[in-house]
C-alpha positions in Angstrom: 55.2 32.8 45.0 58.5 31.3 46.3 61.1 31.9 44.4 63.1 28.9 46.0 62.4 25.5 44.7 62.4 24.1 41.5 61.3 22.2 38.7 62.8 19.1 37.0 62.1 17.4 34.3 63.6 13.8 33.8 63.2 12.9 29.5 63.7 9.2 29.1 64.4 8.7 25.6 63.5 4.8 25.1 60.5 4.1 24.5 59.6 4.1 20.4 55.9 4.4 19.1 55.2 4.2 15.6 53.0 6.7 13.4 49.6 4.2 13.8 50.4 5.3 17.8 50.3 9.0 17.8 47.3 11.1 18.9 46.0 13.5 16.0 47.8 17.0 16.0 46.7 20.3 15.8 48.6 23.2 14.6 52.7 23.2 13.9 54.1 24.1 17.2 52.1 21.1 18.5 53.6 18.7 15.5 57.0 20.4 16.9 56.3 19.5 20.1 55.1 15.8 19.6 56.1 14.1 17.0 60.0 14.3 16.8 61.3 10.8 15.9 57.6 9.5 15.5 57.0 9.1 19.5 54.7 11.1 22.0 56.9 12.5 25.3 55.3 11.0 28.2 55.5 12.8 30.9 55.5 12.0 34.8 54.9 15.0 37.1 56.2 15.1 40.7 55.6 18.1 43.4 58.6 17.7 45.8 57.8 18.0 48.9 60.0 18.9 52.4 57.9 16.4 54.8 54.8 14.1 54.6 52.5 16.8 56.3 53.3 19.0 53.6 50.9 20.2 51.2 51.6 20.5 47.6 51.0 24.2 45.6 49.6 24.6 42.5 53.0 25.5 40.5 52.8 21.2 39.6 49.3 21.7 38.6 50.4 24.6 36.1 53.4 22.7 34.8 50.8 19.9 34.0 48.3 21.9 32.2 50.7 23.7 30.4 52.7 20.5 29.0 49.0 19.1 27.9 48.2 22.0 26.1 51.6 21.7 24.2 50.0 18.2 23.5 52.4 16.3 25.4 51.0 13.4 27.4 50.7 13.3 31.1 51.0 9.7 32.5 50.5 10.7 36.1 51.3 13.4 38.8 53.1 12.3 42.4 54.6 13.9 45.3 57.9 12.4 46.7 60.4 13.9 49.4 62.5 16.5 49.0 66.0 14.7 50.5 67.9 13.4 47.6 68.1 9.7 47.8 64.0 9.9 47.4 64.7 12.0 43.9 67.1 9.5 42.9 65.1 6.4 43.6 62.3 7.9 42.0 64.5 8.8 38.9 65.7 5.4 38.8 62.8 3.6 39.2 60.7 5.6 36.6 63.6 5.5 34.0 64.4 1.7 34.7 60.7 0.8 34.2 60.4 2.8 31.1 57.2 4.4 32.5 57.5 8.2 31.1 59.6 10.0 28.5 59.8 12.6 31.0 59.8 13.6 34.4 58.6 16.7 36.3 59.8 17.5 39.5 58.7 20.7 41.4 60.3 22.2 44.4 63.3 21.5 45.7 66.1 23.5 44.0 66.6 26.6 45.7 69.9 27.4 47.8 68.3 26.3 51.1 70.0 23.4 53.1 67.6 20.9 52.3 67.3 21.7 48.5 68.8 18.7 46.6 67.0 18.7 43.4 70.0 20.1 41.7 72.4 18.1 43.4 70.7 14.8 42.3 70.5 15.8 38.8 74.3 16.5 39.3 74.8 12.6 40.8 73.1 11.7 38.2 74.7 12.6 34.8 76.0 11.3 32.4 76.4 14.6 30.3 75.4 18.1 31.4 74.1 20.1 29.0 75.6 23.4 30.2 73.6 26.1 28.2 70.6 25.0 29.4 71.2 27.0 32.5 72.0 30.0 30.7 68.8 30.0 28.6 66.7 29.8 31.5 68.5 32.8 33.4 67.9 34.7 30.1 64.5 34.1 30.4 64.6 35.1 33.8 66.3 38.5 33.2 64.0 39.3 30.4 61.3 38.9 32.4 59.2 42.4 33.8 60.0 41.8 37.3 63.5 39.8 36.7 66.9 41.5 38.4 70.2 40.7 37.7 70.6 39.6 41.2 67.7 37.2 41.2 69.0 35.8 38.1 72.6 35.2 39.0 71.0 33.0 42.2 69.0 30.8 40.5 69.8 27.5 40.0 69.0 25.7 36.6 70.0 22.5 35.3 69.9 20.0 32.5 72.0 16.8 32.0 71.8 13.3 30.3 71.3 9.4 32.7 70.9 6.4 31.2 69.1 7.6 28.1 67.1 10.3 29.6 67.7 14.0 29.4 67.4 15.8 33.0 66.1 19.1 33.1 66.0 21.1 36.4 64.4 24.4 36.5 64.2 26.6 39.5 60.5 27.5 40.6 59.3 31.2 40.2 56.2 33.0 39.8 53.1 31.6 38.0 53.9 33.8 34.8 57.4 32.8 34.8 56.6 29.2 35.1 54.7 29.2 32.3 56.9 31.2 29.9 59.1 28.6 31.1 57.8 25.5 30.2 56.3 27.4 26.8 59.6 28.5 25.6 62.3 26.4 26.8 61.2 22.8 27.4 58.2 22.2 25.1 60.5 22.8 22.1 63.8 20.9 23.3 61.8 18.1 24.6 61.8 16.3 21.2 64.8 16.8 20.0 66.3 16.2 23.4 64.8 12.6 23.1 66.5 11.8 20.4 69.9 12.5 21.0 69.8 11.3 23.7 68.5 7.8 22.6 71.5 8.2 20.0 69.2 9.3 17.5 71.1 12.2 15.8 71.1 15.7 16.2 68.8 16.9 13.1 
């Protein structure tokens, strides 16, 4: 698996949904996971991609399944291009229209010259959330097969636009995807939401 690209996830924190709205839950990390603030995160999913002929892998199809088995609702999955003005619009649009809490985007983060994932989320804020970053390189270095120099070149990001919280993490092996989405954004998802639509911290 390619250790290059990356995944982001864009949280728009707008949209409110009272109690009579919410799916039944099972189990407490799930509640966790859902409910902060009384409101499901929707989520959009989006496998960047360098060209039209390109064919997406299945890193966006594991991001998926593992955000629906944290219970967290998928609203659709999309590719778009990997140049940045196509993240941006995308970003823009989806946020604008109020169409998911959050969005996925996978690929496009490495250190290669046409990886901009990164650098949109950078355009982008309106606050970085600098250990974010860190966490994820933890993660990373904890990991059986993780080195310290693979670590200290990737690339992760998180930030706040127009509401929304922006979370970019770097694409790596199926395992480490899914520790990553397990342990780092299905419990900050929530809470993330809610500061960010101004709704406290706690």
């Amino acid at each position: 698996m390619s250790r290059g690209g990356a995944c982001v996830i864009y949280l728009c924190a707008r949209a409110k949904r009272s109690r009579a709205e919410m799916r039944p839950l099972l189990g407490g990390a799930s509640l966790m996971a859902m409910v902060t603030s009384e409101r499901i995160v929707r989520c959009l999913v989006a496998t960047v991609s360098p060209g039209r002929a390109s064919v997406g892998d299945d890193i966006g199809a594991i991001v998926v399944d593992e955000l629906r088995a944290a219970h967290l609702e998928i609203v659709r999955s999309v590719m778009v291009n990997r140049e940045k003005e196509y993240i941006i619009q995308l970003v823009r649009n989806v946020a604008t229209a109020n169409e998911a809490d959050a969005i996925v985007l996978v690929g496009g983060a490495g250190l290669g010259p046409r990886d901009y994932a990164c650098e949109a989320v950078d355009e982008m804020a309106d606050r970085h959330i600098e250990g974010f970053g860190e966490e994820y390189r933890r993660l990373l270095r904890d990991d059986d097969d993780g080195s310290v120099a693979t670590a200290v070149l990737t690339r992760a990001a998180a930030a706040t636009y127009n509401g929304c919280v922006v979370v970019a993490l770097p694409r790596q092996t199926v395992p480490m995807m899914r520790r990553a989405v397990q342990k780092l954004l299905v419990p900050i998802l929530p809470r993330a939401a809610r500061i960010a639509a101004g709704g406290g911290h706690i």
